[in-house]
Every structure is written in structure tokens, then in C-alpha cells.
N, C-alpha and C positions, 0 to 999 in steps of 0.2 A: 880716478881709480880708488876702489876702496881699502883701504888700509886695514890690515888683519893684525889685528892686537894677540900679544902672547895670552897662553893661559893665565886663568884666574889662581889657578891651583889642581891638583889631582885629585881623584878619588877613587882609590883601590877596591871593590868588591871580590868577598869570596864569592863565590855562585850557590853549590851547597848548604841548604840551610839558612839561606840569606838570601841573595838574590830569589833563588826558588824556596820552597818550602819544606824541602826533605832532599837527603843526600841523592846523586843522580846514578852514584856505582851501585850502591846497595839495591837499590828501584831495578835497576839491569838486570843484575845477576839476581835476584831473587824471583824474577817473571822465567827464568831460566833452571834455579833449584825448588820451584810449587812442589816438586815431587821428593823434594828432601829438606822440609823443613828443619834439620839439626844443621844441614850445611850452609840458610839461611842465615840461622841463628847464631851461627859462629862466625859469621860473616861480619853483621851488624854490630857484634861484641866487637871483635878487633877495630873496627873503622872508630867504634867510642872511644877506644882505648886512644887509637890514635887521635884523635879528637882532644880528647883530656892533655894529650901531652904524655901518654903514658909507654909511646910507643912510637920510636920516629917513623916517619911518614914514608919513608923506602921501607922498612919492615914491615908495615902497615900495608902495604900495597902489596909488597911481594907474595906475602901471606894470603891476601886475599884472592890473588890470581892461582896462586897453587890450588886451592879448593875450588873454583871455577873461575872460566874468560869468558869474554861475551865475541860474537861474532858481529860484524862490521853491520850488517844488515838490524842485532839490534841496538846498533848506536842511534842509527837515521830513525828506529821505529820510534825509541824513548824521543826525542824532539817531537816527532808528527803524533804520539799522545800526547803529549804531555805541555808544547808550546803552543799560547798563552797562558793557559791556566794554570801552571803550577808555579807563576812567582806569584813570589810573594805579595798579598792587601797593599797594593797603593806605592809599587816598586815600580813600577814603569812610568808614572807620574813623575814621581822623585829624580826619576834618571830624566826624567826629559826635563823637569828645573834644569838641573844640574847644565844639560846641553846650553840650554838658554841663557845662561848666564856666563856662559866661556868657558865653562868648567870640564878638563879632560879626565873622562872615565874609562874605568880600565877592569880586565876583570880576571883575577890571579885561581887557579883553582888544582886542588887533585884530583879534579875528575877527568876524563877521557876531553880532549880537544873536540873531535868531531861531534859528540853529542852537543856539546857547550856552542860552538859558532851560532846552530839557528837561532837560538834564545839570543844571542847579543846584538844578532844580524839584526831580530825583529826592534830591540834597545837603540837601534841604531850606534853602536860601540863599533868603530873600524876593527877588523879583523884581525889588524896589526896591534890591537891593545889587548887581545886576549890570549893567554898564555894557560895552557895547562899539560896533562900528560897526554902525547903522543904514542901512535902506536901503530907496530908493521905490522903487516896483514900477508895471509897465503893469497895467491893467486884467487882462488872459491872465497875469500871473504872470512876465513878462520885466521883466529887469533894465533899470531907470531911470534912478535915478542915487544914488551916497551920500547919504545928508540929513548938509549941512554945517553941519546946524544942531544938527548933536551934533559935540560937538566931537572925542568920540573920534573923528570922520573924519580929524582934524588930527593929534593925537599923545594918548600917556597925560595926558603931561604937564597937556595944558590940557582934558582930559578931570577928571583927579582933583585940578586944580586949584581944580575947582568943590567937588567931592565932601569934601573933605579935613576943612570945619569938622563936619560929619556922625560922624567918626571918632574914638575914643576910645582914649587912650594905655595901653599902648605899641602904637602902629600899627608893623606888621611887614609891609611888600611881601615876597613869594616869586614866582621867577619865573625862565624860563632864559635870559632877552632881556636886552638893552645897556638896552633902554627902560623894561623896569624897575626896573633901577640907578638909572637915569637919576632916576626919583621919589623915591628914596631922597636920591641929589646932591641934587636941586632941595630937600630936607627939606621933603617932602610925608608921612614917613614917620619915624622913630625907629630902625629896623632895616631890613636886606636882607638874605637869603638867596637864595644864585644854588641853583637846583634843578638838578643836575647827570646826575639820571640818563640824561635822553635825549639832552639834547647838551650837552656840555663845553666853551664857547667861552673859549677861554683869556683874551680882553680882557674878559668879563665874570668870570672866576675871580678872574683879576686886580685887579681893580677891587673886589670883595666884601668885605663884611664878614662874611660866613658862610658857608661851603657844605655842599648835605645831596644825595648820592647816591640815595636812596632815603625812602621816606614816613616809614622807621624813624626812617631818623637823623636827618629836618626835624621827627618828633614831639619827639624831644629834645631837639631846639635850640629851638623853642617852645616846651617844659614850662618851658626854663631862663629863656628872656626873656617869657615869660607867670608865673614864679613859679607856674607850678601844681604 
């Protein structure tokens, strides 16, 4: 009988701007406001703002849903464009090391849940490792309301607050957000690496205990604090 050895250790991805290549709410709602590009634009501002740390991540969201929601149908659409090509240079490599080596991945995000599963399903990531915000729906496929009863609606924080005794050390967050510093601070996690390639937010560089430009150089800095 073959014996199944525990994890090697964890390893937390944001999805947004990390695992993919650009934020996956703002990509939604903006195929949705073409015809008003100021409500775009105010759009992508606040999601920065949240990003920087300048604006917690319920306000950040609640705000963005007041200006427009997306309907259920373009959740599944943004996947069927957009999955495989929009991770990121050499992230599906990286994640499949990671498999290979025992290492369990996980993938913590503020974006919408049902966009986020295809992209993980395809990562081969169980279902059960992926957590983000939740959301009820009308009967027709129109936006509801967040379920606040996942508390990712509120922040990572008390999202992976729950999650955290589930995770096997060295638990490693990566990610290009202040929010996921932020699990790091709270020591929800053992390591941070700010993921730098797509956007470089200086109060998050600052703040880091790592940083990796590209999947190359975050494979390295994980062989070193994974010991593989």
C-alpha cells in the first residue's frame, strides 16, 4: 500500500495580477461599461486604491458594485476568453513543480469565485483550496447580492483566518496587493513574496519580505524557502 506523506509546505496565490495577468473584476465590468468609459475609470481607480492598501477591501468592493455588477453569464464568459492565456509567462509550469514536489496550493482572491474555479480546475488546484468572493444571483442570472456569509466578502484577512489551521508549514502567501502583506503581518502565513511583474506598488515593495518579477525568479525564491 502506498503511503502518503504530509505536505511539504503551502503555497498561497493571489489570482489577480499574479497568477493571471491583470485584475479579473475590473476585465468584467469594463466589457460591460465600453459605453462609459468614466465609470470604467473610476472603477480601476478604486480597485488601485484598494490594492495600495489605501482603502480596505469591503469598501473597495462595495463601491465598485454600486457603479456596476456583472451578470452570472459574464462570469463563465470571462473564463471561456480568457482561460489559458491570460496567466501569467510560465505560472502553470511553476504550479505544476510545486504539485510534484508535495507541495499544497491554494488560491486566496477578491475576485468573484465562479470566474476563479476554471483557471484553478485547469492548475489542477482542488476546489476546496480555492476561496474567494461569493455571490447570489436572481433566478435570470442577475446580480443579487455578495453572500456575506463567506467572509471573503469582508477581507482576506478573515477569509484565511478561518482557512489557516488547514495549512502546512512553511506557508508562503504571493501576491501583488497591500492585502496580501497584510496575511503575512497578521502571521497567517511564514513568508511573503510581493509578485512584481504586473504592477510594482511601491508601499507593497516596501513592506516585503521578498520580491519576484517574473514566475522565474518567484520559482527560485520558493525552491529556497520550500528547500526543494
Amino acid at each position: 500500500m502506498e503511503i502518503k506523506l504530509p505536505p511539504r509546505g503551502t503555497v498561497i496565490f493571489d489570482f489577480d495580477s499574479t497568477l493571471i495577468k491583470f485584475e479579473s473584476l475590473d476585465d468584467i465590468l469594463a466589457e460591460k461599461l465600453s459605453d462609459a468609459p468614466e465609470k470604467a475609470k473610476a472603477i480601476a481607480e478604486i480597485t488601485e486604491k484598494g490594492m495600495n492598501g489605501d482603502l480596505s477591501f469591503f469598501d473597495s468592493l462595495s463601491q465598485r458594485m454600486k457603479i456596476a455588477t456583472p451578470e452570472q453569464k459574464d462570469l463563465a464568459k470571462f473564463a471561456t476568453d480568457h482561460c489559458p492565456q491570460a496567466f501569467s509567462s510560465g505560472i502553470p509550469e511553476l504550479i505544476q513543480v510545486l504539485h510534484d514536489n508535495n507541495i499544497e496550493v491554494w488560491v486566496l482572491s477578491g475576485g468573484f469565485e465562479e470566474a476563479i474555479l476554471p483557471f484553478a480546475e485547469y492548475l489542477n488546484i482542488p476546489r476546496e483550496r480555492v476561496h474567494a468572493v461569493q455571490v447570489h444571483w436572481y433566478q435570470d442570472g442577475g446580480f443579487k447580492s455578495l453572500n456575506k456569509d463567506n467572509n471573503f466578502a469582508i477581507s482576506k484577512i478573515a477569509g484565511a483566518s478561518e482557512l489557516k489551521p488547514q495549512w502546512h508549514a512553511p506557508t508562503i502567501i504571493v501576491g501583488d496587493g497591500y492585502t496580501d502583506y497584510m496575511l503575512y503581518k497578521e502571521k497567517l502565513a511564514d513568508h511573503f513574496i510581493a509578485y512584481t511583474e504586473h504592477f510594482a506598488r511601491e508601499k507593497v515593495i516596501n513592506s516585503a519580505e521578498y520580491t519576484a518579477d517574473s514566475a522565474q525568479a518567484l520559482s527560485i525564491k520558493l525552491k529556497e524557502l520550500l528547500a526543494l
